[in-house]
C-alpha positions as CSV (number, residue, x, y, z in Angstrom):
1,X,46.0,-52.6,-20.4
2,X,45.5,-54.9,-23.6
3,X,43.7,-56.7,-25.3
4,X,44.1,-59.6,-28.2
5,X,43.1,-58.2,-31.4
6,X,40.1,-59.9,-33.7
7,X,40.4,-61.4,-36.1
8,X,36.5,-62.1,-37.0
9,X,37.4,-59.9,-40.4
10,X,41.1,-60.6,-41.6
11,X,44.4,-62.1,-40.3
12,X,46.4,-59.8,-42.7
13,X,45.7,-56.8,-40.2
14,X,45.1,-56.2,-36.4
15,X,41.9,-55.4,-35.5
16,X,40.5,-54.1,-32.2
17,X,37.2,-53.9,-30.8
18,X,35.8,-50.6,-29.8
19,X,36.6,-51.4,-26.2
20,X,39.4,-52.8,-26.5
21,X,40.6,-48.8,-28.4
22,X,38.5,-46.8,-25.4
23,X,41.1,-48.9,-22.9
24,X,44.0,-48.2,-24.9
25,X,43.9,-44.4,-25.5
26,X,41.3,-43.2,-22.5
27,X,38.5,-42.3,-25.2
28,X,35.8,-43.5,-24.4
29,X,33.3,-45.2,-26.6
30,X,30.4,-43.0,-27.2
31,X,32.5,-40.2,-28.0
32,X,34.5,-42.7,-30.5
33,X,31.4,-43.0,-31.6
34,X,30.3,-39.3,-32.0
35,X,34.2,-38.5,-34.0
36,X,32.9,-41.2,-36.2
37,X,28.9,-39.8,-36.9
38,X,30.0,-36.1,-36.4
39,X,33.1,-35.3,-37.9
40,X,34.4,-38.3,-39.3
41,X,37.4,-38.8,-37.9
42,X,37.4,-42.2,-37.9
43,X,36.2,-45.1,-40.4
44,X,36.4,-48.0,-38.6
45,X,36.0,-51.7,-40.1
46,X,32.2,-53.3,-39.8
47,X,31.8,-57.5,-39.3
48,X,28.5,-58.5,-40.6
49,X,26.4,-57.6,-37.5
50,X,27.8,-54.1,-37.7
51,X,30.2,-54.0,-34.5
52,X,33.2,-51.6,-35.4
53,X,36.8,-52.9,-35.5
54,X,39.5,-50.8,-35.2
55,X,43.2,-51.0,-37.2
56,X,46.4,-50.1,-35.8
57,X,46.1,-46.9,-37.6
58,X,42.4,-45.9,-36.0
59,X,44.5,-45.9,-32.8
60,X,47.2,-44.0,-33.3
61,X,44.6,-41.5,-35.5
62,X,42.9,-41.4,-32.1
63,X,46.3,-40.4,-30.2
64,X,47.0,-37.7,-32.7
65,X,43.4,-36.4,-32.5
66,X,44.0,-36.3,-28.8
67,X,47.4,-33.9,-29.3
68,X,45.5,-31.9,-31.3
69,X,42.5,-31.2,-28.9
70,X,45.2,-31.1,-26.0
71,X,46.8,-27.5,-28.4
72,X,43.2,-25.8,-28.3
73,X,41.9,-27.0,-31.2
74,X,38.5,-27.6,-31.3
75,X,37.1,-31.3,-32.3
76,X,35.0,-29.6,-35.1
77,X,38.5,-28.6,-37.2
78,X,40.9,-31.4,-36.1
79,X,39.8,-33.4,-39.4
80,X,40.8,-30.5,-41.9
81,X,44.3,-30.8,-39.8
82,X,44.9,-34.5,-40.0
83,X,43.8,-34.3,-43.8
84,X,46.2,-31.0,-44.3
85,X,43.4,-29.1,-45.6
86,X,44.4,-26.5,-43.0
87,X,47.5,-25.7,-40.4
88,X,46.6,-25.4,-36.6
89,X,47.9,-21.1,-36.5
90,X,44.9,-20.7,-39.0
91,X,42.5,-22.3,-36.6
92,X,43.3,-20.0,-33.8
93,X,41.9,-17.0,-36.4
94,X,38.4,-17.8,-36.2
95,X,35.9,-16.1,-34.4
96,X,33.3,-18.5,-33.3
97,X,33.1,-18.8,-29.6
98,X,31.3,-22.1,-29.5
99,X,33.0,-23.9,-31.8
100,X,36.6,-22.4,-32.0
101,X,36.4,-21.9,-28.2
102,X,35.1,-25.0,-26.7
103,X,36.6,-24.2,-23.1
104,X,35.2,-20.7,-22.8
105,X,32.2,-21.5,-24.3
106,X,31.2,-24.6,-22.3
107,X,32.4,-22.3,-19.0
108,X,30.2,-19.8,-19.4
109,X,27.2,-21.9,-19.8
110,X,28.5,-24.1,-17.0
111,X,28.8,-20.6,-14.4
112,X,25.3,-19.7,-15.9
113,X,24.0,-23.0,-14.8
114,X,25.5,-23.3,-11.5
115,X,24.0,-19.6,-10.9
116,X,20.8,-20.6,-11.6
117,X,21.0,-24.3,-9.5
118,X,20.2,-25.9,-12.8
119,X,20.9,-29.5,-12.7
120,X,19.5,-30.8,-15.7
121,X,20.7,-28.1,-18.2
122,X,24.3,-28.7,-15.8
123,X,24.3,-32.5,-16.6
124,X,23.1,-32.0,-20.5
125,X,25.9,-29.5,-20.7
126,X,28.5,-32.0,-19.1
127,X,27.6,-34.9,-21.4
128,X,27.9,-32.9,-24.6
129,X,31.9,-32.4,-23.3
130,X,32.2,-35.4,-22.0
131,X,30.9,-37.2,-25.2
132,X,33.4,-35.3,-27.8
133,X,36.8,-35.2,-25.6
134,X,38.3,-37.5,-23.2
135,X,37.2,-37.0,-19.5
136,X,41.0,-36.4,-18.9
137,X,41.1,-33.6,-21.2
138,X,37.5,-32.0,-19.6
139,X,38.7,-32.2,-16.3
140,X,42.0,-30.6,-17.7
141,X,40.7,-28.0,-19.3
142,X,37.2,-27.4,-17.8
143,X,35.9,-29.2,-14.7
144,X,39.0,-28.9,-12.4
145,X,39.7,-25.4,-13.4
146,X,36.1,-24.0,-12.6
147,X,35.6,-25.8,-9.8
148,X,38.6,-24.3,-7.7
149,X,37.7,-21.1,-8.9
150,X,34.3,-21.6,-7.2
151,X,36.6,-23.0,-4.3
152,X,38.6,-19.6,-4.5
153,X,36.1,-17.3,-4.8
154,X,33.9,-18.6,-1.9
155,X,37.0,-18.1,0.3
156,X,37.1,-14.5,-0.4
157,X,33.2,-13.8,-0.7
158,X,31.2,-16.4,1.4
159,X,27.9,-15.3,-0.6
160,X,29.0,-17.5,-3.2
161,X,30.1,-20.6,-1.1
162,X,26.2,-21.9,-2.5
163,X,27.6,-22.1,-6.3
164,X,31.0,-24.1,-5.1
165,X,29.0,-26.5,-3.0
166,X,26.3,-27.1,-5.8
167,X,28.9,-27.7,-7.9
168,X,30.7,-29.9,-6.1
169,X,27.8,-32.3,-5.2
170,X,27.0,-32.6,-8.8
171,X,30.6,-33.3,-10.0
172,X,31.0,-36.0,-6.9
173,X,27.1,-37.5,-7.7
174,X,27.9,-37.4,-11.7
175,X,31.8,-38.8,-11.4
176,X,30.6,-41.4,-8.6
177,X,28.3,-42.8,-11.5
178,X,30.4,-42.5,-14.2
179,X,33.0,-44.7,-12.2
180,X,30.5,-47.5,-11.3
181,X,29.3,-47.7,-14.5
182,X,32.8,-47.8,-16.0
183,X,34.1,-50.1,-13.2
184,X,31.1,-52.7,-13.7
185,X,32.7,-53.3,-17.3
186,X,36.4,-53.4,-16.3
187,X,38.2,-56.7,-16.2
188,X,41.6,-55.7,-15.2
189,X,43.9,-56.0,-12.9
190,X,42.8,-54.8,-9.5
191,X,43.8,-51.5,-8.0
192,X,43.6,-50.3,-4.5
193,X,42.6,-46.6,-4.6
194,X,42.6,-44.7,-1.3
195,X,42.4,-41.0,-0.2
196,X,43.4,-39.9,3.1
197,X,42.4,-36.5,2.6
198,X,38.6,-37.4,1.9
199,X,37.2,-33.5,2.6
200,X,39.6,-31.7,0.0
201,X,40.9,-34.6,-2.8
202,X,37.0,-36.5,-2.9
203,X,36.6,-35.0,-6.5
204,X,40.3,-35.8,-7.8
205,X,39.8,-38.8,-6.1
206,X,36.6,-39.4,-8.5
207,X,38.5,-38.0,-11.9
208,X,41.3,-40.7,-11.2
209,X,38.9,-43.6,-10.9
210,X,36.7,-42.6,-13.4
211,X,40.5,-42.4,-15.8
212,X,41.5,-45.8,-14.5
213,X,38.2,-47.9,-14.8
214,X,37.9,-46.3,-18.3
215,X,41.1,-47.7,-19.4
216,X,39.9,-51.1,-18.5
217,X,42.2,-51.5,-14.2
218,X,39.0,-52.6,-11.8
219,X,39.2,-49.8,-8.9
220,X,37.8,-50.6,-5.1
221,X,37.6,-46.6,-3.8
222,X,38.4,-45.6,-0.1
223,X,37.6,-41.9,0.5
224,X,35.2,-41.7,3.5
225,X,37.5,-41.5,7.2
226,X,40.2,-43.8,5.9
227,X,44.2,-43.8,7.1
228,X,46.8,-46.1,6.2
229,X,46.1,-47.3,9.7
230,X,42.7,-49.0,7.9
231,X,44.7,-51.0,5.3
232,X,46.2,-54.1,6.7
233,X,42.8,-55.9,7.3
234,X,41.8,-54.9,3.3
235,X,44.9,-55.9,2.3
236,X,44.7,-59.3,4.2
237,X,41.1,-60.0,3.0
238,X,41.6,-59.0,-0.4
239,X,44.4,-59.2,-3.1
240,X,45.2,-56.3,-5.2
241,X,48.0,-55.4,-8.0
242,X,48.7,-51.9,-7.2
243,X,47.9,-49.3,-4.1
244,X,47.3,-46.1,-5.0
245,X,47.7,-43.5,-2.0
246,X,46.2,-39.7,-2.4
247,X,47.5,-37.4,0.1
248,X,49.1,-34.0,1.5
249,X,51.3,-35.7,3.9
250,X,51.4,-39.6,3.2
251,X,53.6,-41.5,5.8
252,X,56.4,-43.2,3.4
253,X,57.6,-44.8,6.3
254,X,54.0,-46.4,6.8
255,X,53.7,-47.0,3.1
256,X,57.3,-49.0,2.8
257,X,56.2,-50.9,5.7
258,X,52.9,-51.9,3.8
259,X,54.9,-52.6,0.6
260,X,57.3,-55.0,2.4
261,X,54.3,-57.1,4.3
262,X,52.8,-57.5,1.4
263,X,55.0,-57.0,-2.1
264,X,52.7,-54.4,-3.3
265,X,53.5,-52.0,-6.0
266,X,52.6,-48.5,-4.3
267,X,51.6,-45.2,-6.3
268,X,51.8,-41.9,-4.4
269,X,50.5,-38.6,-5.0
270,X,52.2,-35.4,-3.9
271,X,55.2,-36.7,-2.2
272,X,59.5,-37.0,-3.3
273,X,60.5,-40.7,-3.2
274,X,63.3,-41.0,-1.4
275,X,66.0,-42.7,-3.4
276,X,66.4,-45.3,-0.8
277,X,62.6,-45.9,-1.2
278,X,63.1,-49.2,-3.2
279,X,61.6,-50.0,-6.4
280,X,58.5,-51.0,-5.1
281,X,57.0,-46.8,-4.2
282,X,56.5,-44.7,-7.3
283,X,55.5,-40.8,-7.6
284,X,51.8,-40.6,-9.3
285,X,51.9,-38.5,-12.1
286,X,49.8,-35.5,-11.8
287,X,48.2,-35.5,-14.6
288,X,45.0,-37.5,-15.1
289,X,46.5,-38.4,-19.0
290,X,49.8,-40.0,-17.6
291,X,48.2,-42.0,-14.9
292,X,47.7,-45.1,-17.0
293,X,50.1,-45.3,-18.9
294,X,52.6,-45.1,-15.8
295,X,50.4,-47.9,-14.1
296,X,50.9,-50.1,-17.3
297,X,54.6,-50.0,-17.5
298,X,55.3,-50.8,-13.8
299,X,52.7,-53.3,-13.9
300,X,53.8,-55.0,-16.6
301,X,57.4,-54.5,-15.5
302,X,56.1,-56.1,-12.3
303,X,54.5,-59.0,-13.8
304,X,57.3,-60.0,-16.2
Protein backbone atom coordinates (compact mmCIF):
# COMPACT_ATOMS: atom_id res chain seq x y z
CA UNK A 1 0.00 0.00 0.00
CA UNK A 2 1.06 3.82 -0.64
CA UNK A 3 0.50 6.78 -0.04
CA UNK A 4 1.43 10.43 -1.78
CA UNK A 5 3.95 12.05 0.30
CA UNK A 6 3.26 15.81 1.91
CA UNK A 7 4.45 18.34 1.07
CA UNK A 8 2.82 20.79 3.84
CA UNK A 9 6.83 21.38 4.96
CA UNK A 10 9.17 21.20 1.78
CA UNK A 11 9.18 20.05 -1.89
CA UNK A 12 12.97 19.43 -1.67
CA UNK A 13 12.27 16.13 0.27
CA UNK A 14 9.52 13.43 0.65
CA UNK A 15 7.60 13.55 3.50
CA UNK A 16 5.16 11.03 4.88
CA UNK A 17 2.54 11.19 7.43
CA UNK A 18 2.72 8.94 10.42
CA UNK A 19 0.13 6.78 8.83
CA UNK A 20 1.11 6.70 5.81
CA UNK A 21 4.91 5.02 7.54
CA UNK A 22 2.65 2.55 9.98
CA UNK A 23 1.16 1.20 6.40
CA UNK A 24 4.39 0.96 4.81
CA UNK A 25 6.52 -0.96 7.26
CA UNK A 26 3.67 -2.75 9.59
CA UNK A 27 4.67 -0.43 12.73
CA UNK A 28 2.17 0.83 14.01
CA UNK A 29 1.69 4.30 15.19
CA UNK A 30 1.83 4.38 18.91
CA UNK A 31 4.71 2.37 19.05
CA UNK A 32 6.32 4.87 16.32
CA UNK A 33 5.49 6.99 18.70
CA UNK A 34 7.00 5.31 21.89
CA UNK A 35 10.73 4.69 19.67
CA UNK A 36 10.46 8.38 19.29
CA UNK A 37 9.53 9.49 23.32
CA UNK A 38 11.48 6.34 24.73
CA UNK A 39 14.49 5.69 22.92
CA UNK A 40 14.76 8.09 20.32
CA UNK A 41 14.98 6.27 17.48
CA UNK A 42 13.42 8.47 15.44
CA UNK A 43 13.25 12.49 14.92
CA UNK A 44 10.60 13.00 12.72
CA UNK A 45 9.85 16.49 11.00
CA UNK A 46 6.96 18.72 12.94
CA UNK A 47 4.41 21.24 10.67
CA UNK A 48 3.19 23.99 12.78
CA UNK A 49 0.35 22.10 14.54
CA UNK A 50 2.80 19.46 15.62
CA UNK A 51 1.75 16.37 13.32
CA UNK A 52 5.03 14.31 12.61
CA UNK A 53 6.27 13.89 9.02
CA UNK A 54 8.43 11.29 8.16
CA UNK A 55 11.55 11.38 5.43
CA UNK A 56 12.61 8.60 3.24
CA UNK A 57 15.25 7.96 5.74
CA UNK A 58 12.76 7.65 8.93
CA UNK A 59 11.41 4.71 6.89
CA UNK A 60 14.04 2.78 6.05
CA UNK A 61 15.60 3.69 9.85
CA UNK A 62 12.35 1.93 10.79
CA UNK A 63 13.06 -1.23 8.49
CA UNK A 64 16.50 -1.49 9.95
CA UNK A 65 15.19 -1.15 13.46
CA UNK A 66 12.83 -3.89 12.60
CA UNK A 67 16.09 -6.37 11.45
CA UNK A 68 17.47 -5.61 14.50
CA UNK A 69 14.59 -6.48 16.88
CA UNK A 70 13.87 -9.53 14.43
CA UNK A 71 18.15 -10.79 15.73
CA UNK A 72 17.11 -10.59 19.58
CA UNK A 73 17.97 -7.41 20.27
CA UNK A 74 16.05 -5.67 22.47
CA UNK A 75 14.31 -2.13 21.48
CA UNK A 76 16.17 -0.48 24.55
CA UNK A 77 19.84 -1.04 22.74
CA UNK A 78 18.98 -0.92 19.07
CA UNK A 79 19.81 2.94 19.14
CA UNK A 80 23.54 2.43 20.47
CA UNK A 81 23.57 -0.13 17.26
CA UNK A 82 22.29 2.13 14.56
CA UNK A 83 24.57 5.03 16.05
CA UNK A 84 27.75 2.29 16.24
CA UNK A 85 28.17 3.09 19.79
CA UNK A 86 28.03 -0.69 20.25
CA UNK A 87 28.07 -4.19 17.89
CA UNK A 88 24.96 -6.55 18.32
CA UNK A 89 27.56 -9.86 19.88
CA UNK A 90 28.10 -7.32 22.83
CA UNK A 91 24.45 -6.95 23.43
CA UNK A 92 23.87 -10.67 23.74
CA UNK A 93 26.51 -10.27 27.03
CA UNK A 94 24.25 -8.56 29.30
CA UNK A 95 22.45 -9.92 32.06
CA UNK A 96 19.20 -8.15 32.40
CA UNK A 97 16.36 -10.35 31.93
CA UNK A 98 13.79 -7.65 31.26
CA UNK A 99 15.43 -5.52 29.18
CA UNK A 100 18.03 -7.78 27.30
CA UNK A 101 15.45 -10.60 27.23
CA UNK A 102 12.29 -9.18 26.13
CA UNK A 103 10.79 -12.62 24.95
CA UNK A 104 11.54 -14.50 28.21
CA UNK A 105 10.70 -11.86 30.24
CA UNK A 106 7.30 -10.90 28.81
CA UNK A 107 6.61 -14.96 28.87
CA UNK A 108 7.02 -15.54 32.15
CA UNK A 109 4.80 -12.75 33.24
CA UNK A 110 2.35 -13.75 30.58
CA UNK A 111 2.30 -17.81 32.07
CA UNK A 112 2.08 -16.09 35.53
CA UNK A 113 -1.00 -14.23 34.37
CA UNK A 114 -2.69 -16.84 32.61
CA UNK A 115 -2.17 -19.05 35.93
CA UNK A 116 -3.71 -16.77 37.93
CA UNK A 117 -6.86 -15.81 35.21
CA UNK A 118 -5.69 -12.28 35.37
CA UNK A 119 -7.08 -10.30 32.60
CA UNK A 120 -6.21 -6.99 33.33
CA UNK A 121 -2.54 -7.43 34.30
CA UNK A 122 -2.79 -10.06 30.87
CA UNK A 123 -4.00 -7.11 28.62
CA UNK A 124 -1.53 -4.34 30.40
CA UNK A 125 1.20 -6.88 29.74
CA UNK A 126 0.16 -7.29 25.94
CA UNK A 127 -0.06 -3.60 25.20
CA UNK A 128 3.38 -2.82 26.66
CA UNK A 129 4.70 -5.54 23.68
CA UNK A 130 2.48 -4.55 21.45
CA UNK A 131 3.32 -0.81 21.78
CA UNK A 132 7.37 -1.22 21.37
CA UNK A 133 7.46 -4.07 18.46
CA UNK A 134 5.36 -4.80 15.53
CA UNK A 135 2.38 -7.21 16.17
CA UNK A 136 4.12 -9.37 13.54
CA UNK A 137 7.19 -9.71 15.48
CA UNK A 138 5.03 -10.36 19.05
CA UNK A 139 3.08 -12.96 17.52
CA UNK A 140 6.58 -14.25 16.11
CA UNK A 141 8.28 -14.29 18.99
CA UNK A 142 5.73 -14.44 21.82
CA UNK A 143 1.94 -14.84 21.29
CA UNK A 144 1.99 -17.78 18.81
CA UNK A 145 4.74 -19.58 20.54
CA UNK A 146 3.00 -19.66 24.05
CA UNK A 147 -0.12 -20.21 22.92
CA UNK A 148 0.55 -23.65 21.27
CA UNK A 149 2.49 -24.62 24.05
CA UNK A 150 -0.72 -24.15 26.19
CA UNK A 151 -2.26 -26.07 23.18
CA UNK A 152 0.42 -28.86 23.65
CA UNK A 153 0.46 -29.16 27.08
CA UNK A 154 -3.27 -29.46 27.62
CA UNK A 155 -3.11 -32.48 25.21
CA UNK A 156 -0.89 -34.25 27.44
CA UNK A 157 -2.23 -33.04 30.99
CA UNK A 158 -6.00 -32.04 30.66
CA UNK A 159 -5.73 -30.16 34.14
CA UNK A 160 -4.28 -27.42 32.22
CA UNK A 161 -6.70 -27.28 29.25
CA UNK A 162 -8.23 -24.00 31.64
CA UNK A 163 -4.92 -21.93 31.01
CA UNK A 164 -5.02 -22.73 26.98
CA UNK A 165 -8.74 -21.86 26.74
CA UNK A 166 -8.28 -18.60 28.92
CA UNK A 167 -5.72 -17.72 26.83
CA UNK A 168 -7.24 -18.25 23.75
CA UNK A 169 -10.44 -16.25 24.44
CA UNK A 170 -8.36 -13.28 25.44
CA UNK A 171 -6.06 -13.39 22.33
CA UNK A 172 -9.38 -13.95 19.97
CA UNK A 173 -11.41 -10.96 22.19
CA UNK A 174 -8.09 -8.66 22.14
CA UNK A 175 -7.07 -9.45 18.21
CA UNK A 176 -10.88 -9.18 17.18
CA UNK A 177 -10.63 -5.53 18.56
CA UNK A 178 -7.47 -4.66 17.47
CA UNK A 179 -8.63 -5.61 13.78
CA UNK A 180 -11.87 -3.48 13.97
CA UNK A 181 -10.26 -0.76 15.19
CA UNK A 182 -7.49 -0.94 12.59
CA UNK A 183 -9.97 -1.90 9.82
CA UNK A 184 -12.32 1.22 10.60
CA UNK A 185 -9.22 3.41 9.50
CA UNK A 186 -8.13 1.37 6.39
CA UNK A 187 -8.78 2.73 2.97
CA UNK A 188 -7.40 0.14 0.78
CA UNK A 189 -8.07 -2.05 -1.49
CA UNK A 190 -10.49 -4.71 -0.40
CA UNK A 191 -9.54 -8.14 0.62
CA UNK A 192 -11.65 -11.25 0.99
CA UNK A 193 -10.32 -13.17 4.07
CA UNK A 194 -11.81 -16.63 4.80
CA UNK A 195 -10.96 -19.57 7.07
CA UNK A 196 -12.29 -22.89 6.49
CA UNK A 197 -10.78 -24.37 9.45
CA UNK A 198 -12.59 -21.86 11.95
CA UNK A 199 -11.97 -24.31 15.31
CA UNK A 200 -8.01 -24.58 14.91
CA UNK A 201 -6.72 -21.36 12.49
CA UNK A 202 -9.56 -18.59 14.42
CA UNK A 203 -6.34 -16.97 16.11
CA UNK A 204 -3.99 -17.00 12.97
CA UNK A 205 -6.92 -16.03 11.25
CA UNK A 206 -7.02 -12.83 13.70
CA UNK A 207 -3.00 -12.14 13.54
CA UNK A 208 -3.39 -11.94 9.61
CA UNK A 209 -6.12 -9.49 9.67
CA UNK A 210 -4.91 -7.51 12.36
CA UNK A 211 -1.24 -7.48 9.79
CA UNK A 212 -3.28 -6.60 6.76
CA UNK A 213 -5.70 -3.74 8.12
CA UNK A 214 -2.52 -2.29 9.84
CA UNK A 215 -0.80 -1.87 6.60
CA UNK A 216 -3.69 0.06 5.39
CA UNK A 217 -5.85 -3.46 2.70
CA UNK A 218 -9.72 -3.17 4.21
CA UNK A 219 -10.38 -6.97 5.37
CA UNK A 220 -14.24 -8.47 5.42
CA UNK A 221 -13.41 -11.82 7.92
CA UNK A 222 -15.14 -15.20 7.39
CA UNK A 223 -14.28 -17.70 10.23
CA UNK A 224 -17.51 -18.89 11.76
CA UNK A 225 -18.97 -22.40 9.65
CA UNK A 226 -17.81 -21.04 6.26
CA UNK A 227 -16.69 -23.45 2.96
CA UNK A 228 -15.84 -22.27 -0.33
CA UNK A 229 -19.26 -23.61 -1.01
CA UNK A 230 -20.46 -20.11 0.89
CA UNK A 231 -18.54 -17.88 -1.55
CA UNK A 232 -20.24 -17.37 -4.82
CA UNK A 233 -23.24 -15.36 -3.36
CA UNK A 234 -20.36 -12.88 -1.39
CA UNK A 235 -18.59 -12.78 -4.26
CA UNK A 236 -21.68 -11.79 -6.45
CA UNK A 237 -22.93 -9.21 -3.97
CA UNK A 238 -19.70 -7.73 -3.21
CA UNK A 239 -16.45 -6.84 -5.18
CA UNK A 240 -13.17 -7.63 -3.79
CA UNK A 241 -9.29 -7.34 -5.01
CA UNK A 242 -7.90 -10.32 -3.50
CA UNK A 243 -9.33 -13.78 -1.75
CA UNK A 244 -7.38 -14.98 0.79
CA UNK A 245 -8.14 -18.79 1.73
CA UNK A 246 -6.83 -20.34 5.17
CA UNK A 247 -6.92 -24.03 5.31
CA UNK A 248 -5.54 -27.74 5.86
CA UNK A 249 -6.92 -29.13 2.79
CA UNK A 250 -8.28 -26.19 0.48
CA UNK A 251 -9.96 -27.55 -2.73
CA UNK A 252 -7.69 -25.92 -5.68
CA UNK A 253 -9.90 -27.33 -7.95
CA UNK A 254 -12.82 -25.24 -6.22
CA UNK A 255 -10.58 -22.31 -5.88
CA UNK A 256 -9.49 -22.17 -9.79
CA UNK A 257 -13.04 -22.57 -10.56
CA UNK A 258 -13.81 -19.39 -8.29
CA UNK A 259 -10.76 -17.51 -9.85
CA UNK A 260 -12.03 -18.15 -13.48
CA UNK A 261 -15.91 -16.91 -12.66
CA UNK A 262 -14.77 -14.12 -11.33
CA UNK A 263 -10.93 -12.93 -12.24
CA UNK A 264 -9.88 -12.88 -8.70
CA UNK A 265 -6.42 -12.96 -7.49
CA UNK A 266 -6.44 -15.94 -4.88
CA UNK A 267 -3.98 -16.29 -1.84
CA UNK A 268 -3.70 -19.72 -0.23
CA UNK A 269 -2.28 -21.00 2.83
CA UNK A 270 -0.67 -24.40 3.36
CA UNK A 271 -1.04 -25.86 -0.02
CA UNK A 272 1.72 -26.54 -3.36
CA UNK A 273 0.36 -24.60 -6.47
CA UNK A 274 0.31 -26.72 -9.06
CA UNK A 275 2.29 -25.29 -11.92
CA UNK A 276 -0.58 -25.54 -14.13
CA UNK A 277 -2.49 -23.42 -11.53
CA UNK A 278 -2.34 -20.22 -13.62
CA UNK A 279 -1.18 -16.99 -12.62
CA UNK A 280 -4.12 -16.06 -10.91
CA UNK A 281 -3.49 -18.77 -7.30
CA UNK A 282 -0.49 -17.80 -5.17
CA UNK A 283 1.04 -19.67 -2.05
CA UNK A 284 0.53 -17.25 1.23
CA UNK A 285 3.62 -16.69 2.80
CA UNK A 286 3.74 -18.08 6.24
CA UNK A 287 5.07 -15.57 7.87
CA UNK A 288 2.85 -12.74 9.16
CA UNK A 289 5.95 -10.14 7.97
CA UNK A 290 5.88 -11.27 4.31
CA UNK A 291 2.09 -11.23 3.96
CA UNK A 292 2.01 -7.69 2.76
CA UNK A 293 4.47 -7.14 1.00
CA UNK A 294 3.49 -10.38 -1.20
CA UNK A 295 -0.12 -8.89 -1.49
CA UNK A 296 1.40 -5.47 -2.74
CA UNK A 297 3.40 -6.87 -5.63
CA UNK A 298 0.73 -9.04 -7.09
CA UNK A 299 -1.70 -6.47 -6.61
CA UNK A 300 0.03 -3.95 -8.14
CA UNK A 301 1.25 -6.36 -10.81
CA UNK A 302 -2.43 -7.05 -11.18
CA UNK A 303 -3.53 -3.56 -11.47
CA UNK A 304 -0.89 -2.43 -13.95
Amino acid sequence: MRTKPSTELTDAAALFPIGTVSEQTGVNSVTLRAWERRYGLLKPHRTPKGHRLYSEHDVERVKQVLMLLEQGIPVSRVRDVLDNRVTPPTLRLASSVETDDPWRYYRQHMVRFIHHMDSRLLEQIFNEAVSLYSLELVAKKLLQPLYHDLAQQQQWLSATTADYAFFHEFLCARLSSRYLQHNSRANGKRLLLVNTQATTKHVETLFLANTLSQHGYSVSLLSHHITLDHLPLVLERTTFNALLVLGDAVNLAQLQALITLYHLPTFVSGSVIPPDAGNALHTLPSELADVSQALDLVLETAHT
